[in-house]
C-alpha positions as CSV (number, residue, x, y, z in Angstrom):
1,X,0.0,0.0,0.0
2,X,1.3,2.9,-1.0
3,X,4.6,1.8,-2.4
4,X,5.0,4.6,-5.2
5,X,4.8,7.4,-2.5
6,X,7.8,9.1,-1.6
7,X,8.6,8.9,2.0
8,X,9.7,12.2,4.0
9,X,11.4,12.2,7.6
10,X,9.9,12.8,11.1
11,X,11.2,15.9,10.9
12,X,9.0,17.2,8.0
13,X,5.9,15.5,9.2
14,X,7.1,17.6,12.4
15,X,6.8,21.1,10.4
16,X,4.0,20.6,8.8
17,X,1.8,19.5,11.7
18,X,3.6,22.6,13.7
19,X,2.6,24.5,10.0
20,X,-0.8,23.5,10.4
21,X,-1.6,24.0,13.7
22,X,0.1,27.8,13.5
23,X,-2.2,28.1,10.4
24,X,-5.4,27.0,12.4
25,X,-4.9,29.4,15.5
26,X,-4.4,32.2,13.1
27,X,-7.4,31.2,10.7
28,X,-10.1,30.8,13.8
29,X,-8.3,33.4,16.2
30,X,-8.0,36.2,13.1
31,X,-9.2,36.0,10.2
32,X,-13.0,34.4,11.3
33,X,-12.7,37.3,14.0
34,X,-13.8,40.8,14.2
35,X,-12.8,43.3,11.0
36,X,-11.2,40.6,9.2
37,X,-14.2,38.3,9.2
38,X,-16.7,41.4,8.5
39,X,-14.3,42.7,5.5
40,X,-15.0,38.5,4.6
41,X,-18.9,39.1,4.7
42,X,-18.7,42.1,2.9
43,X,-16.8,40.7,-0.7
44,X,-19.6,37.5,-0.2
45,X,-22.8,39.5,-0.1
46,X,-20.7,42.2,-2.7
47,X,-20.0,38.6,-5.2
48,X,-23.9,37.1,-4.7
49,X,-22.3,34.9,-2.9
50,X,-19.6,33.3,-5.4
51,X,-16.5,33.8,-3.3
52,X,-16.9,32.3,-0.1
53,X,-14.7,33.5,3.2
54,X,-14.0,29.4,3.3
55,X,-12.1,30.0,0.1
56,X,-10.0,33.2,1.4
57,X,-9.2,31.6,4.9
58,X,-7.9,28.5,3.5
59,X,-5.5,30.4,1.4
60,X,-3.4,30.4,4.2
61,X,-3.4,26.6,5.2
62,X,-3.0,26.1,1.2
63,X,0.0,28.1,1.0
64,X,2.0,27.6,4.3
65,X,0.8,24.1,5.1
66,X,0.5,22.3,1.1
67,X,2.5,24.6,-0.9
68,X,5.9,25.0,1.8
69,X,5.4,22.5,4.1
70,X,4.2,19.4,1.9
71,X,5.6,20.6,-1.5
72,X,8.6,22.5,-0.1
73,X,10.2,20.9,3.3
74,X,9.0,17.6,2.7
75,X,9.6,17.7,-0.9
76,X,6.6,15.8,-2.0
77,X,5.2,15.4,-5.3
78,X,1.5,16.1,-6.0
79,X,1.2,12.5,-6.9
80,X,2.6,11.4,-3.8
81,X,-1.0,12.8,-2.2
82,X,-2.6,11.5,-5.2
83,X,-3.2,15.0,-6.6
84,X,-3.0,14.0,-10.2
85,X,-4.9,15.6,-13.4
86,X,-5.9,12.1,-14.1
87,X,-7.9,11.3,-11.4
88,X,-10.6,14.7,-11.9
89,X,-12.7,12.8,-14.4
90,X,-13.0,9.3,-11.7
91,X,-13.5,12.1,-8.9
92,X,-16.1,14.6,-10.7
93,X,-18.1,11.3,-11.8
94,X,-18.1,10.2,-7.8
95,X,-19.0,13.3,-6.5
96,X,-21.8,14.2,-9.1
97,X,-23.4,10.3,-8.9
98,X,-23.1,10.5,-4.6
99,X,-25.1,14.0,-5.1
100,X,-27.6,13.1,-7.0
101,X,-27.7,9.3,-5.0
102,X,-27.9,11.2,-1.5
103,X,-31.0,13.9,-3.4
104,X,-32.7,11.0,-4.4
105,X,-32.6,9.1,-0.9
106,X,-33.5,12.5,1.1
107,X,-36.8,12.5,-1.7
108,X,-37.6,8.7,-0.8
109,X,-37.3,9.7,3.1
110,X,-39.4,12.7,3.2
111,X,-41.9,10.5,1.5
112,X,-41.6,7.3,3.4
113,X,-42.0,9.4,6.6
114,X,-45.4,11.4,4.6
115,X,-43.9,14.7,4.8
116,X,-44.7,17.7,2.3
117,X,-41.1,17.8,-0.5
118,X,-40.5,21.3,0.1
119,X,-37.9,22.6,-2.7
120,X,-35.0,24.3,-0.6
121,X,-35.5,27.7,0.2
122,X,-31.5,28.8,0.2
123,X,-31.7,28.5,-3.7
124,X,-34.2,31.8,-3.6
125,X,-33.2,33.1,-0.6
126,X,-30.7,34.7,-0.3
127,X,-29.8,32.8,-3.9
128,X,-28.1,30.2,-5.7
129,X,-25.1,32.3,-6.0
130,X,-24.9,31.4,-2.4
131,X,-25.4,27.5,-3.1
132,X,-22.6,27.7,-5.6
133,X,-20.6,29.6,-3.5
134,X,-20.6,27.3,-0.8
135,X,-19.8,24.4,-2.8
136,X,-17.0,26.1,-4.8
137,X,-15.6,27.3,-0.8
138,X,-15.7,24.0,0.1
139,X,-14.3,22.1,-2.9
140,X,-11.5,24.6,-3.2
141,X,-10.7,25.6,0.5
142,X,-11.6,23.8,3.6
143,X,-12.1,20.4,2.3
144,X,-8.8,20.4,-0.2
145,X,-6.9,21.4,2.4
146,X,-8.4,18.8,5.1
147,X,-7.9,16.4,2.8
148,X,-4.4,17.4,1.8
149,X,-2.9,17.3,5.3
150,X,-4.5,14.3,6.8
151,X,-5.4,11.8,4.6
152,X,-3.2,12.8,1.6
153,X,0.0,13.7,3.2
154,X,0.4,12.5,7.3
155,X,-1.7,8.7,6.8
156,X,0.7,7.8,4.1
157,X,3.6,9.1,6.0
158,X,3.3,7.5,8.9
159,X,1.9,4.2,7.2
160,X,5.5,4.5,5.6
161,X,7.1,5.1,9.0
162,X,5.3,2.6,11.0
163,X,5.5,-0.8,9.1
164,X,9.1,-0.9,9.7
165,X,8.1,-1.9,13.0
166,X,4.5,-3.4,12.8
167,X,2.8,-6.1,10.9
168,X,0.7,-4.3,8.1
169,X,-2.5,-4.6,9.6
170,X,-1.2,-2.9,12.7
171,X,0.7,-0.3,10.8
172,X,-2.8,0.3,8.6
173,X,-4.5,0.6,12.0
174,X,-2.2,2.7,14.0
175,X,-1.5,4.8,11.2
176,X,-5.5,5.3,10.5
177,X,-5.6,6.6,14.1
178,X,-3.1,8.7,14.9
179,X,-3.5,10.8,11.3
180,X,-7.6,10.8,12.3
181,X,-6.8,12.3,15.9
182,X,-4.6,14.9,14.6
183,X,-7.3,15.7,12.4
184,X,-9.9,15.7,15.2
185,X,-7.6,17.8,17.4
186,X,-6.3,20.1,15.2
187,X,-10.2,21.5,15.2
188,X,-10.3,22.3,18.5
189,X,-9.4,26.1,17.6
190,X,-12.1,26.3,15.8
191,X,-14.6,25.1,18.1
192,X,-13.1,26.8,21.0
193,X,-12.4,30.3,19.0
194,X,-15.4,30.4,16.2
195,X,-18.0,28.2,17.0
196,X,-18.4,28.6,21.1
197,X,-17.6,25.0,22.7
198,X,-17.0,25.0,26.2
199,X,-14.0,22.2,27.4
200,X,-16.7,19.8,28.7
201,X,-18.9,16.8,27.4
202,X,-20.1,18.5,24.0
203,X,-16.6,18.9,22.9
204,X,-15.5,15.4,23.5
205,X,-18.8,14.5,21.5
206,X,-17.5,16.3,18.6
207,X,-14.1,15.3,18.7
208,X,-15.4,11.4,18.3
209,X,-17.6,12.4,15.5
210,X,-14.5,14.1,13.9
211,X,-12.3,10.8,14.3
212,X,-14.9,9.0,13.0
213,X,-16.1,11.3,9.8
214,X,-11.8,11.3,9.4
215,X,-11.9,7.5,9.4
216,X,-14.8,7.0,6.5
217,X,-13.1,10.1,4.5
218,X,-9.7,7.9,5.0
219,X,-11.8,5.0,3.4
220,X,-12.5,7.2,0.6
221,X,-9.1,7.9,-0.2
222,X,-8.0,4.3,0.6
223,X,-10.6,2.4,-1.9
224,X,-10.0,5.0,-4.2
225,X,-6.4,6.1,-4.1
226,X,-7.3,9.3,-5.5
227,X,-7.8,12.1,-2.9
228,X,-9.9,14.3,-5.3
229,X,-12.8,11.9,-4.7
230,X,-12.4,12.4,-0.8
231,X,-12.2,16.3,-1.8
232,X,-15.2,16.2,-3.4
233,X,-17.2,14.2,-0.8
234,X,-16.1,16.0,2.0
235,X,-17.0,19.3,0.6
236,X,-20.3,18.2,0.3
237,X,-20.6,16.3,3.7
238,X,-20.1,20.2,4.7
239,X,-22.0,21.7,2.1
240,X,-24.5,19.0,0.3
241,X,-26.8,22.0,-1.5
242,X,-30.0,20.0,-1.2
243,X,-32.3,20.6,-3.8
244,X,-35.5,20.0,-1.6
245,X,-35.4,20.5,2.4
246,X,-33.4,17.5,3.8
247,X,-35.4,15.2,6.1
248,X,-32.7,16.2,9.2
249,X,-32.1,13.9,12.5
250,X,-30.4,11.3,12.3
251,X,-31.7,9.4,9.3
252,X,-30.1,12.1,7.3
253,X,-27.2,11.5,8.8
254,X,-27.0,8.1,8.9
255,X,-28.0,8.4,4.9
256,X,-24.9,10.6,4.1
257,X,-22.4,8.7,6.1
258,X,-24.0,5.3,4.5
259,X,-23.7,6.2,0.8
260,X,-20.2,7.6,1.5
261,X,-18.9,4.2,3.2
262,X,-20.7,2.2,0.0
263,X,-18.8,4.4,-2.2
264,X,-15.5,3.6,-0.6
265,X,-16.3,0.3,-1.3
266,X,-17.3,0.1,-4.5
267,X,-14.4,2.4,-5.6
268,X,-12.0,-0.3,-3.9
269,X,-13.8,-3.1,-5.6
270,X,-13.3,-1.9,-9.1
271,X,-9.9,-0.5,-8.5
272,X,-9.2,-4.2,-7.3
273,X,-10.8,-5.4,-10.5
274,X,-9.4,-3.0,-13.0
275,X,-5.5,-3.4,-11.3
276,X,-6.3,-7.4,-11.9
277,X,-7.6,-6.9,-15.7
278,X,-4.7,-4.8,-16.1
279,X,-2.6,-7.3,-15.0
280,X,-3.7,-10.4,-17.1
281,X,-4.2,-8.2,-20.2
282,X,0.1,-7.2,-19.6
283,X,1.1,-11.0,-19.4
């Protein structure tokens, strides 16, 4: 697994978590806060919504964190997070079909449960500039970046690192873990500085939920080696732009995180199946 990647040292892995979390303290601790963040709401409304603060604030993990520390310290190649111009067409196919699957399945549960199909009232108000915008932040800030970082750069890394000293099971599993708790952790700014979590029971909930939704994104990547599927997934895990009013709770959740965890495993299936076709068509 992995085999083609180029490994990096401790000491790049190092800088760019240090990178990262520098990055996050200064995103949630200045540029979601006060002027900054108003000067943010301003160019959205100004646009009609088509450039998203996601997209400005995740300039700076994008450049610091991908671009110096991945790119530059650890001198790694795009392909080595599998960031290649090849895989858009496999990941713009996944992301469109687990749309349109997850709009369908939100129209079969409103119905099931004889609720009214209301169409979504964001796309008039305040305007599908907005619903674009909010995809278009996410592909092409938050969730790029996420993605980058933990499942593209430090899971791979430390996989590399860690089967010199563990069976490949264990390595898979410790490697899977530690990369999904830094991902979990590495929120805490955010929850603390933007969106009001106290240190207590509610914080603990949502760093679970984190290593979790880390784990099935990880799957993503995994079954499909290519980390613009993941992108494209998680973007709209955290902005799906529903065409009708989702049916909420939890079997909207449950639906999401479902569908995503079938993806992964139909991707790995016919990557399994293609890799052996490939192979008896060679010899």
């Amino acid at each position: 697994m992995f085999d083609r990647v180029r490994e990096t040292t401790w000491t790049a892995i190092a800088v760019v978590l240090t990178l990262q979390v520098a990055s996050s303290f200064f995103m949630n601790a200045v540029v979601f806060q006060g002027a900054v963040r108003s000067a943010l709401g301003r160019l959205h409304r100004a646009t009609g919504g088509l450039i998203e603060p996601n997209v400005i604030a995740n300039l700076v993990p994008l450049t610091i964190v991908v671009g110096l520390g991945i790119f530059v310290i650890a001198r790694l190649r795009p392909s080595d997070l599998g960031l290649t111009q090849s895989a858009l067409p496999l990941a713009l196919g996944a992301t469109a079909g687990f749309w349109l699957v997850v709009q369908a399945a939100f129209v079969l549960l409103t119905v099931a449960r004889g609720d009214t199909l209301n169409f979504h009232p964001a796309w008039t108000d305040p305007g599908a500039g907005y619903v674009v915008g909010g995809l278009l932040g996410q592909f092409f800030g938050n969730a790029l970046a996420e993605e980058a970082v933990f499942r593209g750069f430090l899971f791979p890394q430390l996989l590399l690192k860690l089967r010199r000293r563990f069976s490949g099971r264990t390595a898979v599993g410790l490697a899977a873990l530690a990369s999904q708790v830094a991902f979990a952790v590495l929120h805490i700014p955010n929850r603390l500085l933007v969106k009001g979590f106290d240190l207590g029971f509610a914080l603990a909930v949502d760093q679970t939920l984190l290593i979790v939704h880390g784990l099935v994104f990880l799957a993503l990547f995994v079954g499909s080696r290519n980390l613009l599927v993941a992108v494209g997934v998680h973007a709209l895990w955290n902005d799906l732009a529903p065409v009708i009013e989702p049916p909420g709770g939890v079997g909207e959740y449950l639906t999401i995180v479902g569908f995503t965890v079938a993806l992964a495993a139909l991707l790995y299936v016919l990557r399994l199946r293609f890799s052996t076709s490939s192979r008896r068509g060679a010899a």
